[in-house]
PyMOL CGO cylinders between C-alpha atoms (Angstrom):
from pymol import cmd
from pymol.cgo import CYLINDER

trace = [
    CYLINDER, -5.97, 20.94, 6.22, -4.54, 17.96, 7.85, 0.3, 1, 1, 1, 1, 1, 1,
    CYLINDER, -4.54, 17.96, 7.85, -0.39, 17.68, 6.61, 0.3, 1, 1, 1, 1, 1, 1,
    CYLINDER, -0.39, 17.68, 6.61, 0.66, 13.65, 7.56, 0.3, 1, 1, 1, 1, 1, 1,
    CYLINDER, 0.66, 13.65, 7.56, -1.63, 10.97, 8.34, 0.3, 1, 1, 1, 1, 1, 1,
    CYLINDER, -1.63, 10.97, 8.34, -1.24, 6.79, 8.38, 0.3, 1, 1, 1, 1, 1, 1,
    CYLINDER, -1.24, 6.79, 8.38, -3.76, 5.19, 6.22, 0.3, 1, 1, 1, 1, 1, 1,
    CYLINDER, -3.76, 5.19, 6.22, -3.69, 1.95, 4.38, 0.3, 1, 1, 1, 1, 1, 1,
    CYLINDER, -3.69, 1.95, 4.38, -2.10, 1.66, 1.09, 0.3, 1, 1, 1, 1, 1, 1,
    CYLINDER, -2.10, 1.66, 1.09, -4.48, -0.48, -1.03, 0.3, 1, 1, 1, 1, 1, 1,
    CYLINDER, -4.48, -0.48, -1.03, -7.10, -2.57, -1.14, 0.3, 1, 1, 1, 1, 1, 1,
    CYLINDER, -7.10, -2.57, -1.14, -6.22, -6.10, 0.05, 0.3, 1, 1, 1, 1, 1, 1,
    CYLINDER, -6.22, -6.10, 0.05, -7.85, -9.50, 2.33, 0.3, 1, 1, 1, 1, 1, 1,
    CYLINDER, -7.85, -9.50, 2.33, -6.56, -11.77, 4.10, 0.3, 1, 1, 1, 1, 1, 1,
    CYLINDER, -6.56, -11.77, 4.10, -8.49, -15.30, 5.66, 0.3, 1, 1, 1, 1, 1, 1,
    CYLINDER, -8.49, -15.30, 5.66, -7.34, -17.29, 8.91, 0.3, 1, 1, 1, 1, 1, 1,
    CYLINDER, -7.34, -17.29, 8.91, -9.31, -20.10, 9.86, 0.3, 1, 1, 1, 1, 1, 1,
    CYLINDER, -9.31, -20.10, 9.86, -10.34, -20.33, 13.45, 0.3, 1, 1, 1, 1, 1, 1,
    CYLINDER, -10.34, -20.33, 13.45, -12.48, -23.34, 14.43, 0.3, 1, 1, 1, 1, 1, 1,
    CYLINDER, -12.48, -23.34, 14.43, -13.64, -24.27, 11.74, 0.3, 1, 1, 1, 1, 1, 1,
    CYLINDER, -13.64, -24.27, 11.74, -14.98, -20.62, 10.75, 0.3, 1, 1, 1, 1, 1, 1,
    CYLINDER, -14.98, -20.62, 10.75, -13.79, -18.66, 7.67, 0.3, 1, 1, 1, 1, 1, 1,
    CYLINDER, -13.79, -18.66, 7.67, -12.91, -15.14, 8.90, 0.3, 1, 1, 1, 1, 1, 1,
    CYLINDER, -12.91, -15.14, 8.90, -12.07, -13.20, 5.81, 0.3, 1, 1, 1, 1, 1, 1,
    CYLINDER, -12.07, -13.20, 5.81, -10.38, -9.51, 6.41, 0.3, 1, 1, 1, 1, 1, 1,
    CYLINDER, -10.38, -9.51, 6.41, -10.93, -7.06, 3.69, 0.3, 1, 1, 1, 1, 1, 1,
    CYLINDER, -10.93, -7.06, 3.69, -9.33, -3.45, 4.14, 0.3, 1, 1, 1, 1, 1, 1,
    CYLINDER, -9.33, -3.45, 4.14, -9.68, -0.43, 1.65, 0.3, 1, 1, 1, 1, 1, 1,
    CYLINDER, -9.68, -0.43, 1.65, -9.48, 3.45, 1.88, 0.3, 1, 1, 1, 1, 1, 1,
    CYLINDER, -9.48, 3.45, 1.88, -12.14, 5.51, 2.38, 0.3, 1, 1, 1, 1, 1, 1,
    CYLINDER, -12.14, 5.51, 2.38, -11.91, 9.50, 2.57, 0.3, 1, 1, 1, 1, 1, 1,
    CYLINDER, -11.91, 9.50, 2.57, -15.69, 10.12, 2.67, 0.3, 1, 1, 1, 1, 1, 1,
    CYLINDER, -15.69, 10.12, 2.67, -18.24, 8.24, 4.53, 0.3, 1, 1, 1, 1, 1, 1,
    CYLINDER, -18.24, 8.24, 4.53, -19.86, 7.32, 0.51, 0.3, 1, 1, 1, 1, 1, 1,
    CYLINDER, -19.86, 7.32, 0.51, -16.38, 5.40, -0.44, 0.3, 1, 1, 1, 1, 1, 1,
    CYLINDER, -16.38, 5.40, -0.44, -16.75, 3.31, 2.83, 0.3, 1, 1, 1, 1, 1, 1,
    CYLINDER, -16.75, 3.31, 2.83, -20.71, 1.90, 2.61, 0.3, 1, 1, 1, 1, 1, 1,
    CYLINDER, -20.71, 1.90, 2.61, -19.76, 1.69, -1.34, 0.3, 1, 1, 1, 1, 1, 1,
    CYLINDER, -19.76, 1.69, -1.34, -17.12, -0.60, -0.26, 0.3, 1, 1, 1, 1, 1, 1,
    CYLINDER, -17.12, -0.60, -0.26, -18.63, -2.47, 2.33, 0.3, 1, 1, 1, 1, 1, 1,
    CYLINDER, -18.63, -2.47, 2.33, -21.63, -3.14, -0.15, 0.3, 1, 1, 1, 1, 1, 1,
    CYLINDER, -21.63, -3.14, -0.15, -19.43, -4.61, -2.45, 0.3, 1, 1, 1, 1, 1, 1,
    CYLINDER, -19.43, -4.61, -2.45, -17.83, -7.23, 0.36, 0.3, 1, 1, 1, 1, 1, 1,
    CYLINDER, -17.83, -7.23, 0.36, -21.58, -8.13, 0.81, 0.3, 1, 1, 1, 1, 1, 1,
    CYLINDER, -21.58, -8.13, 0.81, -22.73, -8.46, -2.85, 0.3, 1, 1, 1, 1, 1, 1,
    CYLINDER, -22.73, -8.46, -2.85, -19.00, -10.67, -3.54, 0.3, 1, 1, 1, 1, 1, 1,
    CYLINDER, -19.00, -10.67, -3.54, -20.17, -12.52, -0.17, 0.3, 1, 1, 1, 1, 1, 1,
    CYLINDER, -20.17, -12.52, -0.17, -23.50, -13.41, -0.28, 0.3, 1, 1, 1, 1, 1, 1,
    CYLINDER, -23.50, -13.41, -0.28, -23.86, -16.26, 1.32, 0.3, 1, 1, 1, 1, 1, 1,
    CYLINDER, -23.86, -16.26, 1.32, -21.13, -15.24, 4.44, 0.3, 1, 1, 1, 1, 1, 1,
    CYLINDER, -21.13, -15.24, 4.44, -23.12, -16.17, 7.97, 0.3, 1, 1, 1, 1, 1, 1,
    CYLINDER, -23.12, -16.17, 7.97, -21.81, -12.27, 8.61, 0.3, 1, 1, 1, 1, 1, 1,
    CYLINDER, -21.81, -12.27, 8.61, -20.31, -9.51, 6.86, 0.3, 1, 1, 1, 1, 1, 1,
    CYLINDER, -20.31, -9.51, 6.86, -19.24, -7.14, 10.01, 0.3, 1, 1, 1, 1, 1, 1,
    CYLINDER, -19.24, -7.14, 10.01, -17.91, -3.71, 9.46, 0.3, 1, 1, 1, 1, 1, 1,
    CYLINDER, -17.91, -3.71, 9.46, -16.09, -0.79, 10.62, 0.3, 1, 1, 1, 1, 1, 1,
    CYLINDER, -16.09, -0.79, 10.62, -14.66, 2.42, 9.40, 0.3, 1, 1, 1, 1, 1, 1,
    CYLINDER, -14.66, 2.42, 9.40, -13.00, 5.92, 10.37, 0.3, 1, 1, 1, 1, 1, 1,
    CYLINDER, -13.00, 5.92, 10.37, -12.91, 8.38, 8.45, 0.3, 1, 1, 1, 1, 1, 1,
    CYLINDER, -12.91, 8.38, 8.45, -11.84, 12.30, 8.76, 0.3, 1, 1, 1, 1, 1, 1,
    CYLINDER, -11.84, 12.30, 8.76, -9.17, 14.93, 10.04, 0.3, 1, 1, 1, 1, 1, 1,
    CYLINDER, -9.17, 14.93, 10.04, -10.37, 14.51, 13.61, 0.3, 1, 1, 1, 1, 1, 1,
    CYLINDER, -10.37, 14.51, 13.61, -11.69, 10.87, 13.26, 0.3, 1, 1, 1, 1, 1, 1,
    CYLINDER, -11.69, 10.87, 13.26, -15.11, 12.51, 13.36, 0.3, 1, 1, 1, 1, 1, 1,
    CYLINDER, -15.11, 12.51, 13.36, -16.89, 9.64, 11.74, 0.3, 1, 1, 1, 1, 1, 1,
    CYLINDER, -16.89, 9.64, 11.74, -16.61, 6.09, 13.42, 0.3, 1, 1, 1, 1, 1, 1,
    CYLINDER, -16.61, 6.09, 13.42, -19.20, 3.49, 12.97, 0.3, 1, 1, 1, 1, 1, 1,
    CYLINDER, -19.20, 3.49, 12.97, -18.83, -0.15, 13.59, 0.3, 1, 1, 1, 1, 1, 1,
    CYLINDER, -18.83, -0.15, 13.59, -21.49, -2.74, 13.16, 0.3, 1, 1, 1, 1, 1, 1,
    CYLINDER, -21.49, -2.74, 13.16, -21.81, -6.43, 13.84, 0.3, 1, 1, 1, 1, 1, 1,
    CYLINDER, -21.81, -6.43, 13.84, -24.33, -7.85, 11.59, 0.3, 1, 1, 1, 1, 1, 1,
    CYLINDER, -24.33, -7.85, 11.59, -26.03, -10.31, 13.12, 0.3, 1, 1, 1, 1, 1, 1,
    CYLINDER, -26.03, -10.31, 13.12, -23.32, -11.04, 15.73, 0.3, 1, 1, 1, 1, 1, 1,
    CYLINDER, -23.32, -11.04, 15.73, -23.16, -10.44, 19.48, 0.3, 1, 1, 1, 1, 1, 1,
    CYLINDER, -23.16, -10.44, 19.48, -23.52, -6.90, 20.25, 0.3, 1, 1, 1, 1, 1, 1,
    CYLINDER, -23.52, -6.90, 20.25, -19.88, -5.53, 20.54, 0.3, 1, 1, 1, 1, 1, 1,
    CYLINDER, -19.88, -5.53, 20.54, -18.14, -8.82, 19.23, 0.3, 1, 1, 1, 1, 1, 1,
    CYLINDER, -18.14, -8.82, 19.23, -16.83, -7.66, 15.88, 0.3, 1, 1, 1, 1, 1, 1,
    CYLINDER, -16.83, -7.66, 15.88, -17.40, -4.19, 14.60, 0.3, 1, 1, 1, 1, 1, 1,
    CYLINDER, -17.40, -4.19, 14.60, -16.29, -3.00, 17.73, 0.3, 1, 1, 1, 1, 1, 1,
    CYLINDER, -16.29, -3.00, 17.73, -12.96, -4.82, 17.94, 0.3, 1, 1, 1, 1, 1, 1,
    CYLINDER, -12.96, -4.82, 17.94, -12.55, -3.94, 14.28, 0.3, 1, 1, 1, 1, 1, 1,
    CYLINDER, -12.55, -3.94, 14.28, -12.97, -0.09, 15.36, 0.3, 1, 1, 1, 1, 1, 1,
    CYLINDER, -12.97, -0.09, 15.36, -10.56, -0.50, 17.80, 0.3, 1, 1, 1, 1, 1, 1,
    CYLINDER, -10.56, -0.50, 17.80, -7.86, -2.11, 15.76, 0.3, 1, 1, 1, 1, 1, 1,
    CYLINDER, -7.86, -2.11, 15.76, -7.94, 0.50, 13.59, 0.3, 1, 1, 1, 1, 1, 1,
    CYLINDER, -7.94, 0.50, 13.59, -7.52, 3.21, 16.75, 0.3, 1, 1, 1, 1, 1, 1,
    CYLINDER, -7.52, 3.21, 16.75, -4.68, 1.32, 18.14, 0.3, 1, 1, 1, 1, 1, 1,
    CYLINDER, -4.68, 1.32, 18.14, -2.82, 1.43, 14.65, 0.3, 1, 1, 1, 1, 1, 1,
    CYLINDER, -2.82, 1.43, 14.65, -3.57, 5.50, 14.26, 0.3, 1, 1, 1, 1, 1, 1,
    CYLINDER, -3.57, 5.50, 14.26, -5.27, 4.76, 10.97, 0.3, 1, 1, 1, 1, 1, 1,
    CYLINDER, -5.27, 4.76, 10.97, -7.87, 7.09, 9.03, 0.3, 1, 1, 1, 1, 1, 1,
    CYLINDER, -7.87, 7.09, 9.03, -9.85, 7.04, 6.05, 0.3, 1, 1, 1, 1, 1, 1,
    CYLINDER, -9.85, 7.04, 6.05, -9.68, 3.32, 6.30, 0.3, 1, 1, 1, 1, 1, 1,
    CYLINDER, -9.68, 3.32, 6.30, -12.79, 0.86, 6.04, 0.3, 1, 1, 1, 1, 1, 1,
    CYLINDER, -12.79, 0.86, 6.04, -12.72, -2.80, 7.29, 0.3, 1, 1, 1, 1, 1, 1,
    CYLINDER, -12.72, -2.80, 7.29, -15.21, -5.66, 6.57, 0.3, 1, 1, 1, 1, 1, 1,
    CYLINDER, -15.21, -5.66, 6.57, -15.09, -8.98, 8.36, 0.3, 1, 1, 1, 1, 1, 1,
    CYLINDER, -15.09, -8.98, 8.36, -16.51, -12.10, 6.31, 0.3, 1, 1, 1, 1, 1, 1,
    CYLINDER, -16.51, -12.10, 6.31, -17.28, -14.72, 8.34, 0.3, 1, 1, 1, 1, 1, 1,
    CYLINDER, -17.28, -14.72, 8.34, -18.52, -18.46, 6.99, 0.3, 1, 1, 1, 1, 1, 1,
    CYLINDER, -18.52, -18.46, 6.99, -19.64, -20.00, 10.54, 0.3, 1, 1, 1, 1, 1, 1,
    CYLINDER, -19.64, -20.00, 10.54, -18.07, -23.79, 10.46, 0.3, 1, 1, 1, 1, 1, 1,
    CYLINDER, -18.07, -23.79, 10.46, -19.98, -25.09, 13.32, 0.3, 1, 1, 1, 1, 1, 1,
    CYLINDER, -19.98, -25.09, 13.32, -18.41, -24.57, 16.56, 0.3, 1, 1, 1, 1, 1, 1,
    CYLINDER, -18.41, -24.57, 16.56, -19.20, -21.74, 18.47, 0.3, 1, 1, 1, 1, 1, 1,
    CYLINDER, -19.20, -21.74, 18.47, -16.29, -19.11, 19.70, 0.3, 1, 1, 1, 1, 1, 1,
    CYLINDER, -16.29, -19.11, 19.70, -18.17, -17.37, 22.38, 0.3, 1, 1, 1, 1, 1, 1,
    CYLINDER, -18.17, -17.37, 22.38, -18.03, -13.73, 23.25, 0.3, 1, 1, 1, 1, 1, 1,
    CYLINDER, -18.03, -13.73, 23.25, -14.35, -13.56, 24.13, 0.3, 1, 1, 1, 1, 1, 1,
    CYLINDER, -14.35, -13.56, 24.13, -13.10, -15.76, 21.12, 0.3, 1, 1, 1, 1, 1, 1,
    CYLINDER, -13.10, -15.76, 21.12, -15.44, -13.78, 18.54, 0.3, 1, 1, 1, 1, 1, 1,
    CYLINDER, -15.44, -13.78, 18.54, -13.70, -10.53, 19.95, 0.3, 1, 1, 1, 1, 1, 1,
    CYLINDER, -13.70, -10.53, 19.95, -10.13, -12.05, 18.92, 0.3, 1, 1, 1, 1, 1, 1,
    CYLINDER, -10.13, -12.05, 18.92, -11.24, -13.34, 16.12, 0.3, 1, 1, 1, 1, 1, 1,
    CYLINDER, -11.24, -13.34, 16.12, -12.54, -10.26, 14.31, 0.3, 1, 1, 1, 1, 1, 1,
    CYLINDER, -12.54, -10.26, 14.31, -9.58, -8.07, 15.86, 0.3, 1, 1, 1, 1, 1, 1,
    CYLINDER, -9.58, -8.07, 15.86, -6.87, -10.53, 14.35, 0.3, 1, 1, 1, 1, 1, 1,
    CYLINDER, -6.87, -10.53, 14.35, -8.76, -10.83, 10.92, 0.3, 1, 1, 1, 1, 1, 1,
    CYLINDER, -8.76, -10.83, 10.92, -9.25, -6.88, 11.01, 0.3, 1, 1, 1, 1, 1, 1,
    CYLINDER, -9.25, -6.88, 11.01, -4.76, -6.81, 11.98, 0.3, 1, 1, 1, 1, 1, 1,
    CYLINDER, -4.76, -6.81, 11.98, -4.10, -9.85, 9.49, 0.3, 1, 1, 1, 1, 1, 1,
    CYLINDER, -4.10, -9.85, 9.49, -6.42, -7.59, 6.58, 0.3, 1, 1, 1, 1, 1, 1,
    CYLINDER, -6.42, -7.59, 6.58, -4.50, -4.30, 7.69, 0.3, 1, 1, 1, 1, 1, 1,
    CYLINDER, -4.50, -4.30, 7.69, -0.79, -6.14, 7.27, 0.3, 1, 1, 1, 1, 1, 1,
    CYLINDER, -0.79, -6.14, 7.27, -2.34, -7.66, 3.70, 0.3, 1, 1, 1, 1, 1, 1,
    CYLINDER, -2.34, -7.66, 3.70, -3.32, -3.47, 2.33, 0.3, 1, 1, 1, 1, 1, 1,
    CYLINDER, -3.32, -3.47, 2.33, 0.12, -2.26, 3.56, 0.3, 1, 1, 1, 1, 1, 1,
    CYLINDER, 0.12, -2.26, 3.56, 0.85, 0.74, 5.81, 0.3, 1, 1, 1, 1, 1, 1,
    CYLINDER, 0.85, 0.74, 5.81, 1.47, 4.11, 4.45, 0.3, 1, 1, 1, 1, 1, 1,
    CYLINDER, 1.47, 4.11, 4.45, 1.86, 7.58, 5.64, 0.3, 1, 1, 1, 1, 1, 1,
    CYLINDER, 1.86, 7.58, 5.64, 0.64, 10.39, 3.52, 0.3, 1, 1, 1, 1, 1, 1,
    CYLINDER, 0.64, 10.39, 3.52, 3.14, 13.77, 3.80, 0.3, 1, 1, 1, 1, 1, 1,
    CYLINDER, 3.14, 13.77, 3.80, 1.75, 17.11, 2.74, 0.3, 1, 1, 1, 1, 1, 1,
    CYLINDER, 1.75, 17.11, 2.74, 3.94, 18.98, 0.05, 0.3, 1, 1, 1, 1, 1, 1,
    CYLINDER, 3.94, 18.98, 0.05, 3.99, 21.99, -1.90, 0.3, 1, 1, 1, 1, 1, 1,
    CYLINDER, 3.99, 21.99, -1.90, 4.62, 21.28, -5.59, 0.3, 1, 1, 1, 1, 1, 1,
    CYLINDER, 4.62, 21.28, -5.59, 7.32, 24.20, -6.00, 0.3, 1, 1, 1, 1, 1, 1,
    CYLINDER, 7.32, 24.20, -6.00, 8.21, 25.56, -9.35, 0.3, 1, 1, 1, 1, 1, 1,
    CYLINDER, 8.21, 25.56, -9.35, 11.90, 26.90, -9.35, 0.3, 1, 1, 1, 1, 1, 1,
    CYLINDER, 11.90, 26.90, -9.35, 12.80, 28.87, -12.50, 0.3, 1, 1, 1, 1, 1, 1,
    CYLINDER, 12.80, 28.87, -12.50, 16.65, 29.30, -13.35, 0.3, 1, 1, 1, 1, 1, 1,
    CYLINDER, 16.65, 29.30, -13.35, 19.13, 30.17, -15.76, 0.3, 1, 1, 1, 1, 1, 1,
    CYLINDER, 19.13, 30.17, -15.76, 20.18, 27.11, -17.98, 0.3, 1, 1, 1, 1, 1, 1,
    CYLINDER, 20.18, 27.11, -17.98, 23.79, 28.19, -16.53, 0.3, 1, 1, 1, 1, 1, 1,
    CYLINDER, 23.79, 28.19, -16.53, 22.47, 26.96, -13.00, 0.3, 1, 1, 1, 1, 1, 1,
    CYLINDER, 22.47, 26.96, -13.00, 20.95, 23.75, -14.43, 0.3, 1, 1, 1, 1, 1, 1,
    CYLINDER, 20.95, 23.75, -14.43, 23.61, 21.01, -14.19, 0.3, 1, 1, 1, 1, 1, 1,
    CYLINDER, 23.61, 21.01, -14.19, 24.29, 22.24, -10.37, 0.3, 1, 1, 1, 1, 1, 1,
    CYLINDER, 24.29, 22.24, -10.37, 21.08, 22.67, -9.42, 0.3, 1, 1, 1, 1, 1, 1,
    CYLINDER, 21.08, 22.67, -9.42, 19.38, 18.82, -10.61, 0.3, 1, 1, 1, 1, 1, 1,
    CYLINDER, 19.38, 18.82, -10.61, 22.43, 17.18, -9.47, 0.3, 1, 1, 1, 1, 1, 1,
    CYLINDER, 22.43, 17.18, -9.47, 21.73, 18.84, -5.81, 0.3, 1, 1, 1, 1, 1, 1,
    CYLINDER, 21.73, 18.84, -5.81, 18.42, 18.53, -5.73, 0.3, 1, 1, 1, 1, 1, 1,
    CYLINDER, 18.42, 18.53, -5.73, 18.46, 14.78, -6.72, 0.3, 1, 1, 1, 1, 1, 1,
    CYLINDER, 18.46, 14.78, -6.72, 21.01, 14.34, -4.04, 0.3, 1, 1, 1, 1, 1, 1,
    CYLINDER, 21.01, 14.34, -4.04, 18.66, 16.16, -1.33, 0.3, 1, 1, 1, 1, 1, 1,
    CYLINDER, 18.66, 16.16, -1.33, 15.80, 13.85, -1.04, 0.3, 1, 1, 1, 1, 1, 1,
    CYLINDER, 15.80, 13.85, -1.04, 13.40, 16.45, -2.41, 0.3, 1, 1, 1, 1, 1, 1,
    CYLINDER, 13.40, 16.45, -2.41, 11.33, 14.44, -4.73, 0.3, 1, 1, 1, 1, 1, 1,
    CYLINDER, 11.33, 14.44, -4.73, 11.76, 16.20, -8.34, 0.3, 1, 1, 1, 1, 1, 1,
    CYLINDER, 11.76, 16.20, -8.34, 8.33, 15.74, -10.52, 0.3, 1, 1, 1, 1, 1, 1,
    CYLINDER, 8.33, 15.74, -10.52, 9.79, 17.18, -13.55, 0.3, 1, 1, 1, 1, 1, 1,
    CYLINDER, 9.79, 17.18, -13.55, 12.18, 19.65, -15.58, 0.3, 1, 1, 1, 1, 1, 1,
    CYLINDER, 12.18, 19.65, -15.58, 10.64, 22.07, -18.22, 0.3, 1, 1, 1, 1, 1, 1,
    CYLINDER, 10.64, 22.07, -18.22, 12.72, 23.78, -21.08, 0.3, 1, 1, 1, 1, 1, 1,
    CYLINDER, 12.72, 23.78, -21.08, 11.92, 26.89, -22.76, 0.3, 1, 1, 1, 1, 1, 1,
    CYLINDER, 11.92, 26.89, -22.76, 13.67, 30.59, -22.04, 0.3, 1, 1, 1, 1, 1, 1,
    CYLINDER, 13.67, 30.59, -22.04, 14.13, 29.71, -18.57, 0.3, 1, 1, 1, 1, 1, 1,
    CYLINDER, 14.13, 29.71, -18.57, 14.53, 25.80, -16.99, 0.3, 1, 1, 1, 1, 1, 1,
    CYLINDER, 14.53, 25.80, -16.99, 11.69, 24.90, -14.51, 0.3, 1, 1, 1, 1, 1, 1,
    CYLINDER, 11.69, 24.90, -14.51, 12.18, 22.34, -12.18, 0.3, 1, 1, 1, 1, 1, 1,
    CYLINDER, 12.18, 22.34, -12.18, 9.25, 21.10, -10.10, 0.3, 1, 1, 1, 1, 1, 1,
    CYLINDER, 9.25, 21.10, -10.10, 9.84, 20.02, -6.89, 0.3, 1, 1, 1, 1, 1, 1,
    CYLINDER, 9.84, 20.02, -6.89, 7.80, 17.89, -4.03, 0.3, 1, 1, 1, 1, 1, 1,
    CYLINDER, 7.80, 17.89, -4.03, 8.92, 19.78, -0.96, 0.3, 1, 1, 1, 1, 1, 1,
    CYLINDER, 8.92, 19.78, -0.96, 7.41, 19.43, 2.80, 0.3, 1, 1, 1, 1, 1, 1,
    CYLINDER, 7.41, 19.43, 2.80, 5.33, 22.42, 4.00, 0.3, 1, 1, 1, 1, 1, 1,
    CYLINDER, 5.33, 22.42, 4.00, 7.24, 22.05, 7.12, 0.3, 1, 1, 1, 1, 1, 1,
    CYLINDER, 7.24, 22.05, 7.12, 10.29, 22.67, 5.62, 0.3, 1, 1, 1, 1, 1, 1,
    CYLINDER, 10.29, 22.67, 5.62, 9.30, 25.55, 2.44, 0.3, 1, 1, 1, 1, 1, 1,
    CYLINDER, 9.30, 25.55, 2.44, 11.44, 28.38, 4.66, 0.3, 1, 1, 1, 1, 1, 1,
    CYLINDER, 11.44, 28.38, 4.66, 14.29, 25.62, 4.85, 0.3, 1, 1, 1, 1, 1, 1,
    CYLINDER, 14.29, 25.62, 4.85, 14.01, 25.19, 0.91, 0.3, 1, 1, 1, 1, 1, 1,
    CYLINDER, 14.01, 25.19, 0.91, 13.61, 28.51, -0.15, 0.3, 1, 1, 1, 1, 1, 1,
    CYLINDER, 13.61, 28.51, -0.15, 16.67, 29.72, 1.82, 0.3, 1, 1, 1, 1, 1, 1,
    CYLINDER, 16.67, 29.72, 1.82, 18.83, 26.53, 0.38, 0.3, 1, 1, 1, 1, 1, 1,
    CYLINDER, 18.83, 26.53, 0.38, 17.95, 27.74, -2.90, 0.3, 1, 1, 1, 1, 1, 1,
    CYLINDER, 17.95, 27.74, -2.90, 18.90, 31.45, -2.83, 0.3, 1, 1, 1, 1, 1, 1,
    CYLINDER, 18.90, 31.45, -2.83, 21.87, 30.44, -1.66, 0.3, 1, 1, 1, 1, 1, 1,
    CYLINDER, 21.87, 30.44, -1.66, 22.36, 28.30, -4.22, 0.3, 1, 1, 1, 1, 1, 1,
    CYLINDER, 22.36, 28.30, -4.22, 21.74, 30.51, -7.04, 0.3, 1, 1, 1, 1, 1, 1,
    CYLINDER, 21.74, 30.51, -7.04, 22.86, 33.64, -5.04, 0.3, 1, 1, 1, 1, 1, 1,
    CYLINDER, 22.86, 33.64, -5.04, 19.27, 34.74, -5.54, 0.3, 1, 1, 1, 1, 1, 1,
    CYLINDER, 19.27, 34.74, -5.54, 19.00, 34.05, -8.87, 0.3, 1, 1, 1, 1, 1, 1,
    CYLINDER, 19.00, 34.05, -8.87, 16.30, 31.69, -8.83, 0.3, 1, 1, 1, 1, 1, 1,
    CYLINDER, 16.30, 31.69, -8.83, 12.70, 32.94, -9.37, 0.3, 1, 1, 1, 1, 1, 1,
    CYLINDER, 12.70, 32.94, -9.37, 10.81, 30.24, -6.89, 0.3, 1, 1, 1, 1, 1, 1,
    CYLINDER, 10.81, 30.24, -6.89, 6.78, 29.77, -6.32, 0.3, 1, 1, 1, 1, 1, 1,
    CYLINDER, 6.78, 29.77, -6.32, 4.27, 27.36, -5.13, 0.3, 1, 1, 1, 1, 1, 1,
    CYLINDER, 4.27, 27.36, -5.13, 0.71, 26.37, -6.73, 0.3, 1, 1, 1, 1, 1, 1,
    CYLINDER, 0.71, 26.37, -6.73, -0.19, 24.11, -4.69, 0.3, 1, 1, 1, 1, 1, 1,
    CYLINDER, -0.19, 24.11, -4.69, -0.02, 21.35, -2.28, 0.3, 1, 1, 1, 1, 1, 1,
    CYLINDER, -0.02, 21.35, -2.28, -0.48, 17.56, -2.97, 0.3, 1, 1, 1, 1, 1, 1,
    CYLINDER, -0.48, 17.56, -2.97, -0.04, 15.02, -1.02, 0.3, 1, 1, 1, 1, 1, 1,
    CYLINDER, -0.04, 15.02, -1.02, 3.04, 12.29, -1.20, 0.3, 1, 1, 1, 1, 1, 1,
    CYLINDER, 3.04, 12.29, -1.20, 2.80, 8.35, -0.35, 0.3, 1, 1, 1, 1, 1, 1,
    CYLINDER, 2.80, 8.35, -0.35, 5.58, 6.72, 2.07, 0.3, 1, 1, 1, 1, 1, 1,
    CYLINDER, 5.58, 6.72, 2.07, 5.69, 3.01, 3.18, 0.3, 1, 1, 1, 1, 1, 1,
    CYLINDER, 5.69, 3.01, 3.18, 5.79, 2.51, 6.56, 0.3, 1, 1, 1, 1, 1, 1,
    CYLINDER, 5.79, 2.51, 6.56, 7.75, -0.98, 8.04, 0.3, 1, 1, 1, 1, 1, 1,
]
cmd.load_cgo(trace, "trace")
């Protein structure tokens, strides 16, 4: 399983108007190659009367599924700089769709390809950038005697807490990086001089903004 990727954060568009044309950039998630063509459907039933609805997507841990297509335009003029924008920027599991409403001047091979690969960077800056860190959701069990120490430390750390549970023992659960579990677990023997009871169910997956 993959630990940190860059994908975008939400659904969003963005337009710019170049010669007359309406390019329209819409950007989504997509972890399975389903969620993409759903998505790109949807662009073309809200857009039904676009001159072109031009796609492109990649999606999986390798980038093992890449497809770009240019509906209707020159071969290689607009799903293929929209596939690109998205390998320049390191993004996966991300879908793009290009509207375009053709205003009457042509653009030409060269202007098409700038055109779809600034609406594609203008749709991508609209979603948002975000990197998703792998995490184990530890559960650290403790004497209530340890409890004021141990949630003002851990809220001081930067380990994300999810939540505190009260019954014989306190819980606390804890967002920690795999990358850094050895790192946690020693910090919190040490802590609790060995006290605390600590275990991991499993792994989920955290959202950061990226600038």
């Amino acid at each position: 399983m993959r630990e940190n990727y860059i994908t975008v954060g939400a659904s969003a568009s963005a337009e710019i108007l170049i010669n007359k044309s309406r390019f329209i950039g819409h950007a989504a998630r997509a972890e399975t190659e389903e969620e993409a063509i759903a998505f790109i459907n949807s662009i073309k039933q809200l857009h039904r009367q676009a001159t072109h609805n031009c796609s492109a997507y990649i999606i999986g841990e390798h980038d093992s599924i890449q497809k770009a297509n240019d509906d209707g335009e020159p071969s290689g003029t607009a799903g293929v700089p929209m596939l690109e924008v998205l390998k320049k920027q390191g993004l996966k599991d991300t879908v793009l769709v290009t509207t375009r409403y053709y205003g009457g001047i042509k653009l030409g091979g060269g202007g098409l390809i700038r055109a779809y690969g600034k609406s594609a960077t203008e749709a991508i800056a609209a979603a948002g950038i975000i990197e998703r860190r792998l995490h184990y959701l530890m559960q650290v069990s403790i004497d209530y005697t340890w409890l004021g120490k141990m949630e003002n430390e851990v809220r001081q750390s930067g380990y994300p807490l999810a939540g505190i549970e009260y019954s014989d023992f306190v819980e606390l659960s804890i967002h920690v990086p795999i990358e850094k579990e050895r790192e946690f677990n020693s910090w919190m023997n040490e802590m609790t001089n060995g006290q605390a009871k600590i275990s991991s169910e499993k792994t989920e997956f955290l959202e950061f903004p990226l600038p």
